[in-house]
C-alpha positions as CSV (number, residue, x, y, z in Angstrom):
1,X,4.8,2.9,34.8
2,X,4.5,-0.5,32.9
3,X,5.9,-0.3,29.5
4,X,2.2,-1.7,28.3
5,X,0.9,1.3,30.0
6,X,3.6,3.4,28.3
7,X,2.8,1.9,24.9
8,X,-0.7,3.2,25.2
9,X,0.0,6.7,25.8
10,X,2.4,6.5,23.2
11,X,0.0,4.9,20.8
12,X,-2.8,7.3,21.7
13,X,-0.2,10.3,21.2
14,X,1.0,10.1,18.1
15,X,-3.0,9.2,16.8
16,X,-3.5,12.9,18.7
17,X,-0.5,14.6,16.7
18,X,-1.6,13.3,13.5
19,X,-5.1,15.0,14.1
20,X,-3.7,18.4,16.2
21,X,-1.5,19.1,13.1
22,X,-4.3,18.2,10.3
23,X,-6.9,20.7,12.5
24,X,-3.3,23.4,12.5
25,X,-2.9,23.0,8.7
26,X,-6.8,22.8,7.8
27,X,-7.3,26.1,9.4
28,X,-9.8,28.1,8.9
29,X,-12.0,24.8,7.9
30,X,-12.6,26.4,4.0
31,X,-14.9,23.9,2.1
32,X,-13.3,23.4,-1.0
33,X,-15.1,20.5,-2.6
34,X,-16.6,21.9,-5.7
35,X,-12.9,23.5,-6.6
36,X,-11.6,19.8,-6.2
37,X,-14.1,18.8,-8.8
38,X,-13.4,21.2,-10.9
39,X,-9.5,20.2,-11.5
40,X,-11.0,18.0,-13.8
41,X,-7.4,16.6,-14.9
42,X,-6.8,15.0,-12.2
43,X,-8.4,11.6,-10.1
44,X,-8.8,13.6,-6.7
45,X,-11.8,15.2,-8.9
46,X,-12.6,12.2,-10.4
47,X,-13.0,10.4,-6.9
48,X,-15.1,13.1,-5.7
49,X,-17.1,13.6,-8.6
50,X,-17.8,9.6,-8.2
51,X,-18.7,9.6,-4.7
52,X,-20.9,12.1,-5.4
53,X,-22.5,9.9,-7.7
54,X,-22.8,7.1,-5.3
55,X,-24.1,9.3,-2.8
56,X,-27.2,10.7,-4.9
57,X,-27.6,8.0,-7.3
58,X,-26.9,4.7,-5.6
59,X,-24.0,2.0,-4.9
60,X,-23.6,1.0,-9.0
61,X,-21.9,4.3,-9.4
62,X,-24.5,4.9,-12.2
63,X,-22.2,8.0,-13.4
64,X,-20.5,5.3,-15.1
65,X,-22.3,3.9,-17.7
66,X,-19.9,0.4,-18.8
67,X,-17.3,-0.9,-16.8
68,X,-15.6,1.2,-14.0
69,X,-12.0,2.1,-15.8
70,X,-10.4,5.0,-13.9
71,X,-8.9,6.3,-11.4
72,X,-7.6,2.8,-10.2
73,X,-8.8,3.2,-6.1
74,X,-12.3,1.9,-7.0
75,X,-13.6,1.1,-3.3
76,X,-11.8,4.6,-2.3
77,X,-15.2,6.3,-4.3
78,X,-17.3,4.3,-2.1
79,X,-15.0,5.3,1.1
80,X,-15.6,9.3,0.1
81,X,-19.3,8.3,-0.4
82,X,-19.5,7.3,2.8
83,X,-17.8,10.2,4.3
84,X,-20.1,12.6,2.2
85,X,-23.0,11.0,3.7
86,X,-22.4,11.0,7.4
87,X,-20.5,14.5,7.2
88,X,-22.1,16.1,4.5
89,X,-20.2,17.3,1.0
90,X,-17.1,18.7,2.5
91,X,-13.7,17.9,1.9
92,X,-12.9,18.6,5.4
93,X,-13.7,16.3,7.8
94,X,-12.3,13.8,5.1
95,X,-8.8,15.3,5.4
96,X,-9.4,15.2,8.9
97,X,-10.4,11.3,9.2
98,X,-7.0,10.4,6.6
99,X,-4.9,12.0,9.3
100,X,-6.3,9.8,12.1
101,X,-6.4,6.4,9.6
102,X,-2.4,7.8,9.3
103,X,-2.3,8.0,12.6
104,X,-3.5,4.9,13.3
105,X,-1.6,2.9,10.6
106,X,1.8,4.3,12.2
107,X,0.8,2.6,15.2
108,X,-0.9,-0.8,14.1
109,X,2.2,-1.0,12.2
110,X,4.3,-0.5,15.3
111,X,2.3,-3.4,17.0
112,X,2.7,-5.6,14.4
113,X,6.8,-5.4,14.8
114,X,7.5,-4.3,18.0
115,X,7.8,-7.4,19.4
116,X,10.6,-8.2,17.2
117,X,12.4,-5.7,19.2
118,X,14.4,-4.7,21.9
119,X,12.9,-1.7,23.9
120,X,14.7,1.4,22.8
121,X,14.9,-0.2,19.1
122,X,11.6,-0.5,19.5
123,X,11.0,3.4,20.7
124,X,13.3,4.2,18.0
125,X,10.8,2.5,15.4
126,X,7.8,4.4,16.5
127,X,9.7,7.7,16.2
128,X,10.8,6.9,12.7
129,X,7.3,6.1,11.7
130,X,6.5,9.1,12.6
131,X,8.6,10.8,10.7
132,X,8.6,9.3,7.8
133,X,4.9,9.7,7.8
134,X,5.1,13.4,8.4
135,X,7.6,14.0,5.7
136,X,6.7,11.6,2.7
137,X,2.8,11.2,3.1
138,X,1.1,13.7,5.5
139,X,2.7,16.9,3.3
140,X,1.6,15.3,0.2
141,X,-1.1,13.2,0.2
142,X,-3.5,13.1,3.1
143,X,-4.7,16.5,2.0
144,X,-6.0,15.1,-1.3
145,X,-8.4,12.4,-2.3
146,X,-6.1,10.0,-3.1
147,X,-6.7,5.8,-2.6
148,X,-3.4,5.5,-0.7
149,X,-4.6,7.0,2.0
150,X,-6.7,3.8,2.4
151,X,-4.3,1.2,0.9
152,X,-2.0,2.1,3.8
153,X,-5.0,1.6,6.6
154,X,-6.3,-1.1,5.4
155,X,-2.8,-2.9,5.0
156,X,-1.9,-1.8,8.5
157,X,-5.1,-3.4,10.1
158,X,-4.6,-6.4,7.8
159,X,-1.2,-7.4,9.2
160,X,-2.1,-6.8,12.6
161,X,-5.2,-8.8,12.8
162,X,-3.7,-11.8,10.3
163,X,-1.1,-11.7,13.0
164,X,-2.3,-12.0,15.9
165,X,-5.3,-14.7,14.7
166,X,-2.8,-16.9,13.6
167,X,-0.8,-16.5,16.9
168,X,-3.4,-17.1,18.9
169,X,-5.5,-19.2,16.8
170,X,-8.8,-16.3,16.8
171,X,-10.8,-17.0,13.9
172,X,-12.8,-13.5,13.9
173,X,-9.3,-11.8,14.0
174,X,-8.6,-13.7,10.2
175,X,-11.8,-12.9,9.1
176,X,-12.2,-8.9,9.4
177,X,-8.3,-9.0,8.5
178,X,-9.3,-11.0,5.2
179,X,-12.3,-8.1,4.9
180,X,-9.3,-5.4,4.8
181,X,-7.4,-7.1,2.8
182,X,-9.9,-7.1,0.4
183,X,-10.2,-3.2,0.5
184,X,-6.8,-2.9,0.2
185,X,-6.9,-5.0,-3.1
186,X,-10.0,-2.8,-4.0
187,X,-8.0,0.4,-3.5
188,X,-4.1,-0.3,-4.6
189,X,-5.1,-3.1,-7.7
190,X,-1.9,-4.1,-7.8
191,X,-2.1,-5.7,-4.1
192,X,-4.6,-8.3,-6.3
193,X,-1.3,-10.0,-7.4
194,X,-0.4,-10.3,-3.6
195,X,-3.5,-11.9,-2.8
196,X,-3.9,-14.2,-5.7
197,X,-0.7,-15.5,-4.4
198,X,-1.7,-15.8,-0.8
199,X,-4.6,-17.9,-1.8
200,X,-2.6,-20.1,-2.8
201,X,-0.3,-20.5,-0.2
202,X,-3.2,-20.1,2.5
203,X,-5.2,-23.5,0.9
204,X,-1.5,-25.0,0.8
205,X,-0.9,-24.4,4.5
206,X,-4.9,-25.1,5.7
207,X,-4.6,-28.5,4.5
208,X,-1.6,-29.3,5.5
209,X,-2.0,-28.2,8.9
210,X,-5.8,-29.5,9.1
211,X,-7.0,-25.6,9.4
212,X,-8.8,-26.6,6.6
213,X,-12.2,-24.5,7.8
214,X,-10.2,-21.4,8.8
215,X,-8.8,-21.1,5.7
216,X,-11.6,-21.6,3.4
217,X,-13.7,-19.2,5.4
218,X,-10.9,-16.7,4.8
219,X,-10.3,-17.4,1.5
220,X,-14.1,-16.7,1.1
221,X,-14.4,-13.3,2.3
222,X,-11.0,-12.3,0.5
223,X,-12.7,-13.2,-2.8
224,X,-16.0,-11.9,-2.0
225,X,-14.5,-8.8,-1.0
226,X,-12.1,-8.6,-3.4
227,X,-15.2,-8.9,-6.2
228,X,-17.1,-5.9,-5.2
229,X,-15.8,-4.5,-8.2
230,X,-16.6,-7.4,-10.7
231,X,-19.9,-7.5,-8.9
232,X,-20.6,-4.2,-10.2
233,X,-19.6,-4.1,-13.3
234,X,-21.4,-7.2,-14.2
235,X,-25.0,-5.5,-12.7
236,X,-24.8,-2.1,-14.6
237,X,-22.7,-3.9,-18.1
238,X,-23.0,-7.8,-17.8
239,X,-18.9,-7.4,-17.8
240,X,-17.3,-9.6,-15.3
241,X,-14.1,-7.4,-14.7
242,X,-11.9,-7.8,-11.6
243,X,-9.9,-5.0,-12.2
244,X,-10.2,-1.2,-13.2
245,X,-8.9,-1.4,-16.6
246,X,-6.7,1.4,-15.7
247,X,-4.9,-0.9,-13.2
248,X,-4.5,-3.6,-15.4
249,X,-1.6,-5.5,-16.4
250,X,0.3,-4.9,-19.6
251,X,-1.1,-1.4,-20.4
252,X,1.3,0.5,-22.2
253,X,2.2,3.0,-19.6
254,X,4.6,0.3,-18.3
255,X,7.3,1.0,-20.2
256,X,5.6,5.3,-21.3
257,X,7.0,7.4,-22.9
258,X,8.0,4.8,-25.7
259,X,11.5,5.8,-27.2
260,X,10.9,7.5,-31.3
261,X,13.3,4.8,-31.9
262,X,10.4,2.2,-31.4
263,X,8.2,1.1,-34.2
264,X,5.0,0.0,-32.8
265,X,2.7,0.2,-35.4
266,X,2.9,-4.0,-36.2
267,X,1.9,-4.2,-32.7
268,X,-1.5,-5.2,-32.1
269,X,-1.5,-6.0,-28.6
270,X,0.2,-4.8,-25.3
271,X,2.2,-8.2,-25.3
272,X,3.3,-7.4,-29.1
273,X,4.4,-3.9,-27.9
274,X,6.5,-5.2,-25.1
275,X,8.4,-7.9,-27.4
276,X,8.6,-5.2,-29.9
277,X,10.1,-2.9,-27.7
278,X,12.9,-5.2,-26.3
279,X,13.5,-6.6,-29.9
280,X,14.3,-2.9,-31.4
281,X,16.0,-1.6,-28.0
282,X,16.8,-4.4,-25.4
283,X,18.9,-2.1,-23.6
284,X,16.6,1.2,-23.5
285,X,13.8,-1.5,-22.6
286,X,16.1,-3.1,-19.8
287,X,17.1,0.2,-18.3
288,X,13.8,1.6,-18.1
289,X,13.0,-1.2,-15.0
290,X,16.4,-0.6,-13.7
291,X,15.6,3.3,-13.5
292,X,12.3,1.9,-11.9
293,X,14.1,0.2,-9.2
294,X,16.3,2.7,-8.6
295,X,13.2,5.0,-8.1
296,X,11.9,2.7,-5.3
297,X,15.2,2.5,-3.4
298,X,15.2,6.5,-3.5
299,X,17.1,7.3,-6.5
300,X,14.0,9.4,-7.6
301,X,16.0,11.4,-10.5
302,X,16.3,8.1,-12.4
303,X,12.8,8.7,-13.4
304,X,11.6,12.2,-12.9
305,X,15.0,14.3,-12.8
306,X,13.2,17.7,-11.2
307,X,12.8,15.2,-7.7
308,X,15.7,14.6,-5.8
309,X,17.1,11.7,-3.8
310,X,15.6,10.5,-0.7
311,X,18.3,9.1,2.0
312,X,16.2,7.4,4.1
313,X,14.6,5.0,1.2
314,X,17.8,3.9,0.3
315,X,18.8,3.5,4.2
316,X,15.7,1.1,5.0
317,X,16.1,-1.1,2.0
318,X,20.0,-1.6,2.9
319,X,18.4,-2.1,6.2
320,X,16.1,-4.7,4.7
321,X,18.5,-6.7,2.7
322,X,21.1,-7.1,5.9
323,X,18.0,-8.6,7.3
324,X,17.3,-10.9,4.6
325,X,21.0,-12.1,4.7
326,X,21.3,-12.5,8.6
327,X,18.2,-14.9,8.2
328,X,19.6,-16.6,5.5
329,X,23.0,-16.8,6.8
330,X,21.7,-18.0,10.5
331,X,19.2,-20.2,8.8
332,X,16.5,-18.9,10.9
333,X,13.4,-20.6,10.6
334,X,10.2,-18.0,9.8
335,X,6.5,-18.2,10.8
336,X,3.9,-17.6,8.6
337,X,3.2,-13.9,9.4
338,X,6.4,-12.8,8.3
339,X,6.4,-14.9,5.5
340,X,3.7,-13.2,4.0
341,X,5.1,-10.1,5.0
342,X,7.7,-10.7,3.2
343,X,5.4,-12.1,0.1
344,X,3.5,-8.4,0.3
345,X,6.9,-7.1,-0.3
346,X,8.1,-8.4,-3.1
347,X,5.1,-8.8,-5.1
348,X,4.2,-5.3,-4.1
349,X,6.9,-3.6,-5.8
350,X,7.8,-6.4,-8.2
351,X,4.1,-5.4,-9.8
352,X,5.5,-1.8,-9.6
353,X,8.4,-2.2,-11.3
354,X,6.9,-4.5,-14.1
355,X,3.6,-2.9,-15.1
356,X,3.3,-0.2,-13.0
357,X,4.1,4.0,-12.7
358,X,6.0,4.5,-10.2
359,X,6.1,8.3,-10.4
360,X,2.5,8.6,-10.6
361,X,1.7,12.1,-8.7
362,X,5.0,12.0,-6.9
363,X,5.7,8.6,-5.3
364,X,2.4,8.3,-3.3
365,X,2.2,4.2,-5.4
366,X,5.2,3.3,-3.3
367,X,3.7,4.7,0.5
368,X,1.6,1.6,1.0
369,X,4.6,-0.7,0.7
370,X,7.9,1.4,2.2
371,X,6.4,1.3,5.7
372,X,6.9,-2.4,5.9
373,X,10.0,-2.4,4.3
374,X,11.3,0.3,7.2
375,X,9.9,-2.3,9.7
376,X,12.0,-5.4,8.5
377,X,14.9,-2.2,8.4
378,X,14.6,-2.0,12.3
379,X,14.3,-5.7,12.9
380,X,17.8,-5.8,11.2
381,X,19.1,-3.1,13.5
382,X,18.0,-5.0,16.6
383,X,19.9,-7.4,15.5
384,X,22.8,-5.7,14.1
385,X,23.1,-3.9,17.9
386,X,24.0,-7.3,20.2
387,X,26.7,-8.1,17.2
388,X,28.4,-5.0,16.9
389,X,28.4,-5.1,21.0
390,X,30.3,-8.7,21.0
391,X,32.8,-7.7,18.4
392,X,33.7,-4.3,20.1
393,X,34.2,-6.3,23.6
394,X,36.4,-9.0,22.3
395,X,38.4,-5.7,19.9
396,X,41.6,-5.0,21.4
């Protein structure tokens, strides 16, 4: 059998596991939609409640009188909404379709990096995808309204598409992967800080390489998309606000629970709090980001001290450093794709650590960004393999 041919069954596989075990789990098919919007505390009711809205009431979300503020996933209402509508108000078949977009993700993902790849590396990849996917987002989240669920889809479809148009030059490709993209930033806000800086970088590399149409076109359904939510609030409030205020930058749950030691009460802006805060205690103010960090690369308890420490986190960023110093060290020469990979990365969690809460309902802010970061781990090992060969042979 061709290894194409085997990379299809695989593919179509694990999107068939994904769904076989959601079906197992969602036994006996219980409708539990009006309990979810009664757990008023939390934003799974609050996305329901607001898809609801949308559904009955039309696409301004009219619930809401002024701007849209909370929870942050604004285009993730609209994505419930439309489940509502073609499968009727049941919580159900939505679990059912975040399995298969998890499903999915795990393998555009693999696409996107297998290539990179030896074969059994490769293999290897897939499997850990899968895992990872079982254990850190299918227990938690994919049962529960949450926007990561779509973050992660869109992102997956994003960097597959943006990848292959600019390999093969497809200008369709670039434009429904701009149209993701744009969900994505619509869904995780803090991806907004990704794209504002891919802009950038995208105009810089259309002119210089005279794909000056390409890129404008992209760049315009990236912004259009990515102002659905501005478009909005400016219809029902005449406010022209990119951002769910919730997801803004500088709010003060950056650096929450303030310390008693801190006198805020001079400050009168989220700026003033910040300086006041590292003026009274710099080092309280410096090791809450370091405990922030330390929460991404798996050190969880640094944060929230009932979670626990999670191996394999700290495993694929080790994995993904050694690959940032073998192409450093080798001087290898990157394409565009993986730069902006590596862009998504670091301005990803960078955002995270700075203004974000990492901890938020677990770690279910981090899922959108660790699966790439486990990618660029495996790369590393591919390489690692053909060195650690060589040095054994020539060993006494």
């Amino acid at each position: 059998m061709s290894p194409k041919r085997t990379d299809t069954i695989l593919a179509v596989s694990v999107v068939l596991l994904f769904v076989l075990l959601a079906l197992i789990r969602l036994y006996p098919f219980e409708n539990t939609l009006q309990q979810i919007i009664a757990d008023s505390g939390n934003d799974w009711s609050k996305y329901a409640a607001n898809a609801i809205d949308i559904k009955h009431n039309g696409l301004l979300m009219p619930g809401i009188e002024g701007a849209y503020e909370k929870p942050a996933s604004f285009f993730y209402c609209y994505f419930l909404a439309l489940c509502f509508f073609l499968f009727g108000e049941n919580n159900v078949p939505v679990y059912l379709l975040q399995n298969l977009m998890l499903g999915l993700s795990i393998v555009f993902i693999w696409f996107t990096f297998r290539e990179r790849m030896s074969r059994n590396v490769s293999l290897a990849f897939l499997f850990a995808l899968v895992i990872v996917a079982l254990t850190d987002v299918s227990i938690y989240y994919t049962f529960r309204f949450l926007g990561e669920n779509l973050a992660l889809f869109s992102l997956a479809v994003f960097f597959l598409l943006f990848k292959k148009g600019m390999e093969k030059d497809k200008l369709p490709a670039l434009l429904v992967s701009a149209l993701f993209l744009g969900i994505a930033v619509l869904t995780r806000p803090n991806i907004f800080l990704f794209a504002l800086v891919l802009i950038v970088l995208l105009l810089f590399y259309g002119f210089k390489t005279g794909k000056v149409k390409s890129t404008l076109l992209f760049v315009a359904v990236l912004v259009i998309t990515s102002s659905l939510l501005a478009i909005r609030n400016y219809l029902v409030c005449d406010s022209i606000q990119f951002m769910p205020s919730q997801g803004m930058l500088f709010n003060m749950i950056a650096f929450h629970p303030v310390p008693s030691s801190v006198d805020l009460s001079q400050a009168n802006t989220y700026l003033d709090a910040y300086l006041q805060y590292f003026l009274q205690e710099p080092v309280l103010f410096m090791m809450h980001y370091v405990n922030k960090v330390l929460f991404c690369f798996g050190f969880l308890k640094a944060v929230e001290p009932s979670y626990h420490w999670f191996p394999h986190w700290t495993l694929m960023w080790l994995g993904y450093f050694t690959y940032l110093f073998l192409l450093f060290r080798n001087k290898t020469k990157t394409e565009l794709p993986e730069k902006i990979l590596h862009l998504f990365i670091f301005t990803y969690f960078a955002s995270l650590v700075l203004v974000g809460q990492v901890e938020n309902y677990g770690f279910r802010m981090l899922i959108p960004g660790n699966f790439f970061v486990l990618a660029f781990a495996f790369v590393a090992l591919d390489k690692l393999i053909p060195l650690l060969k060589k040095k054994a042979a020539v060993s006494p």
